[in-house]
LUMZA-75793 format. One line per field, with one value per residue (C-alpha): residue in three letters; z, x, y. Coordinates in Angstrom, 2 decimals. Layout:
% residues N
vexdo	(ALA_...)
pz	(Z_...)
px	(X_...)
py	(Y_...)
//
This chain:
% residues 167
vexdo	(UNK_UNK_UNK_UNK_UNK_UNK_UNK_UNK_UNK_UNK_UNK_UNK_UNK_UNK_UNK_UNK_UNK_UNK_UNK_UNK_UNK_UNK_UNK_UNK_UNK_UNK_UNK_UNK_UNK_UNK_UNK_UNK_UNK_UNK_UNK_UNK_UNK_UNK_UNK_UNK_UNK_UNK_UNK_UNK_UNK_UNK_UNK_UNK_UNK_UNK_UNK_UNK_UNK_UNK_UNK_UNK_UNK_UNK_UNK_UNK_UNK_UNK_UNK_UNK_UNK_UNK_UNK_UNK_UNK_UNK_UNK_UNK_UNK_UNK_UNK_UNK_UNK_UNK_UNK_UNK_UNK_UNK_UNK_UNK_UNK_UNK_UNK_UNK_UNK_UNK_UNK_UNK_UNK_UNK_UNK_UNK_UNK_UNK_UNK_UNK_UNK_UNK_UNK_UNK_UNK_UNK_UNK_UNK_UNK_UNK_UNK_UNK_UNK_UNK_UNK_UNK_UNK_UNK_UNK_UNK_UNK_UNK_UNK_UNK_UNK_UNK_UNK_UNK_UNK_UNK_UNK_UNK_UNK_UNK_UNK_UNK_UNK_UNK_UNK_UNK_UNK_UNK_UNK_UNK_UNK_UNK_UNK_UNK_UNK_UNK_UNK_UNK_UNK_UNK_UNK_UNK_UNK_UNK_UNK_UNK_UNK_UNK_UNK_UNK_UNK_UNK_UNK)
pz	(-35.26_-31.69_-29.51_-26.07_-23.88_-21.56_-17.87_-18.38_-21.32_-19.16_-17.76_-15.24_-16.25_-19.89_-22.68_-25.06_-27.09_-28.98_-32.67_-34.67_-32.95_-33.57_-35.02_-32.94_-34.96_-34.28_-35.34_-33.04_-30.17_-31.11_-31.33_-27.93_-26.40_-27.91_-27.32_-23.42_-23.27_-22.11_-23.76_-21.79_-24.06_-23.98_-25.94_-28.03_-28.66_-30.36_-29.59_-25.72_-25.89_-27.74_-25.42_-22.01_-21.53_-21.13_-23.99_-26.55_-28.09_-27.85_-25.89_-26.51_-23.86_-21.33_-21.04_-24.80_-24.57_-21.77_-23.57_-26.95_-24.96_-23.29_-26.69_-28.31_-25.46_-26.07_-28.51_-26.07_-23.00_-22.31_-26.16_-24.04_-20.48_-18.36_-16.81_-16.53_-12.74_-11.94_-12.74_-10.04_-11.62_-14.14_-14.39_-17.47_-17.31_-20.26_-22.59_-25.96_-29.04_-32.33_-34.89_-31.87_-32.58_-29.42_-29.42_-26.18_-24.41_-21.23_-18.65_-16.39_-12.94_-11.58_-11.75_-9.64_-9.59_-8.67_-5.18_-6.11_-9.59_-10.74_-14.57_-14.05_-12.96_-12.45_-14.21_-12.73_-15.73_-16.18_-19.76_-20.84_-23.60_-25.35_-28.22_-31.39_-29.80_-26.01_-23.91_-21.98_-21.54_-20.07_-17.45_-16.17_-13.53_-13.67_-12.77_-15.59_-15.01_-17.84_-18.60_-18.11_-21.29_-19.48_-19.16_-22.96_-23.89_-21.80_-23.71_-27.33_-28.00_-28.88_-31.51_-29.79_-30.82_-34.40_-37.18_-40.05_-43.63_-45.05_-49.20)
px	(95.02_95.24_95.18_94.64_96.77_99.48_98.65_100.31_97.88_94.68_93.05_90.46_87.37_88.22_85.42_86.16_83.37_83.73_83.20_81.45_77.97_76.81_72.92_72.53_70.37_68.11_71.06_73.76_71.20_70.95_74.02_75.10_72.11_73.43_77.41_76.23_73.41_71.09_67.64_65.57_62.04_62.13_65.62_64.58_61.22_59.08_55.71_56.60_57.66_54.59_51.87_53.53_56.02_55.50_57.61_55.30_59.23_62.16_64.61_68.30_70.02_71.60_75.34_75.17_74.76_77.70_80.29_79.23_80.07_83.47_84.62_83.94_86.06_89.20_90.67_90.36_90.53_92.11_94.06_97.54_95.76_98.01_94.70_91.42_91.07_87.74_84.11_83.08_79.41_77.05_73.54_71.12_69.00_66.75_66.32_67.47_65.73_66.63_67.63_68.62_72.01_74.18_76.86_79.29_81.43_84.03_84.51_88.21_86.99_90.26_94.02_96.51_99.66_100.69_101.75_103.62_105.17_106.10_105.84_101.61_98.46_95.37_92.23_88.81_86.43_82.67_80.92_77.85_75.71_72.87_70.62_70.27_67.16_69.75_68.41_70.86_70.37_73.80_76.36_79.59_82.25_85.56_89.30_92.01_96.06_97.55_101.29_103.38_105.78_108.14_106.61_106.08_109.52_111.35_109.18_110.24_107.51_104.12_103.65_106.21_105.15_104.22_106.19_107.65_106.83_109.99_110.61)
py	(-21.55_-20.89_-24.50_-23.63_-21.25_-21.57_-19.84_-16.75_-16.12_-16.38_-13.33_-13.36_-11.57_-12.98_-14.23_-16.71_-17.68_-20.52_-20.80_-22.44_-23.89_-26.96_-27.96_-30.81_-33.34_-36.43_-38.45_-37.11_-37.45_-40.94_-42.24_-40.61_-42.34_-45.74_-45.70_-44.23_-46.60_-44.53_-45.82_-43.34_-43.27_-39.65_-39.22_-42.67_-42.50_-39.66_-41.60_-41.33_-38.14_-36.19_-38.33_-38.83_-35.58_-31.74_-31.25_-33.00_-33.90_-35.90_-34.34_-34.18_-35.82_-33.23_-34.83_-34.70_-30.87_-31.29_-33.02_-31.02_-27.69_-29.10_-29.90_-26.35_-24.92_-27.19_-24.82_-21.33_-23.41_-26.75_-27.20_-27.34_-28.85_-31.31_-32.49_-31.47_-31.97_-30.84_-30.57_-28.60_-28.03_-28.99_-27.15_-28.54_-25.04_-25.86_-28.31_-28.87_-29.94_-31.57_-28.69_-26.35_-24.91_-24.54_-21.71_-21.93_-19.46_-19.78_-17.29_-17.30_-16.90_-17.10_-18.92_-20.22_-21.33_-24.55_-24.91_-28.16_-27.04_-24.24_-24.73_-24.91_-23.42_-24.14_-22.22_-22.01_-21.53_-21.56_-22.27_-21.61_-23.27_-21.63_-22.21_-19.70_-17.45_-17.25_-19.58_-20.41_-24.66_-25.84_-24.47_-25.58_-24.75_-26.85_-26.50_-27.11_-27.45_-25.76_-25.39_-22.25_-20.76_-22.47_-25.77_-25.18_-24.24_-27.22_-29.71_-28.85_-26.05_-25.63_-29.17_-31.20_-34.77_-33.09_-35.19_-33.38_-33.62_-35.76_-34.39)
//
């Protein structure tokens, strides 16, 4: 199983699209809205939401949708990152509703090598969330500093703090 990518193995103009989506569920809405805080009536409350809002729903909370999103990307994207320096965007295009499923892909806009290292670059990347039917409800620009082969190599490989099995 691939676990992000080193910069030589980025191309600009590349797709990744990330696998498997995610049915985002009354539940998971909740509990975001509790461990962030955020008690906003229309993620919390379905009265509020069918009399007083335009959607007539609750709402899944957009940084949910966000943070979802960055996570399906880890594995084509930031698996081997030294930091993720960067969010250089966020657009919540439409909303998202309990039992929506949200697929997620990356485009490389461009890389970069380090001017200060020379076992790094940095990857400009945009991902894009959408529902099951295409709607496209979430899109992000950042900037990642990912490791070189090198970098890689000098550091004991690809699973360096790994432990082995012991018979």
């Amino acid at each position: 199983m691939q676990f992000g990518r080193t910069y030589e193995e980025f191309e600009v103009g590349a797709v990744y699209k990330h696998w498997p989506g995610k049915t985002v569920t009354e539940y998971d809405d909740h509990l975001f809205c509790l461990l962030t805080m955020n008690h906003h009536p229309l993620h919390m409350d379905s009265n509020y939401a069918e009399k007083t809002t335009d959607f007539g729903k609750n709402v899944v909370v957009g940084n949910y949708i966000y943070s979802l999103l960055l996570g399906m990307s880890v594995p084509d994207v930031s698996g081997k990152a030294i930091a993720n320096l960067e969010v250089e965007s966020l657009k919540h295009i439409a909303p998202t509703f309990h039992g929506d499923t949200i697929y997620g892909e990356t485009t490389v806009l461009d890389k970069t090598p380090s001017k200060s290292k020379s076992d790094r670059g940095i990857v400009y990347v945009e991902t894009k969330g959408y529902k099951q039917d295409g709607t496209v409800v979430c899109v992000f620009r950042r900037k990642v500093m990912v490791p070189t082969e090198t970098y890689i190599k000098e550091r004991g490989g690809e699973q360096p703090g790994r432990p082995t099995a012991s018979n």
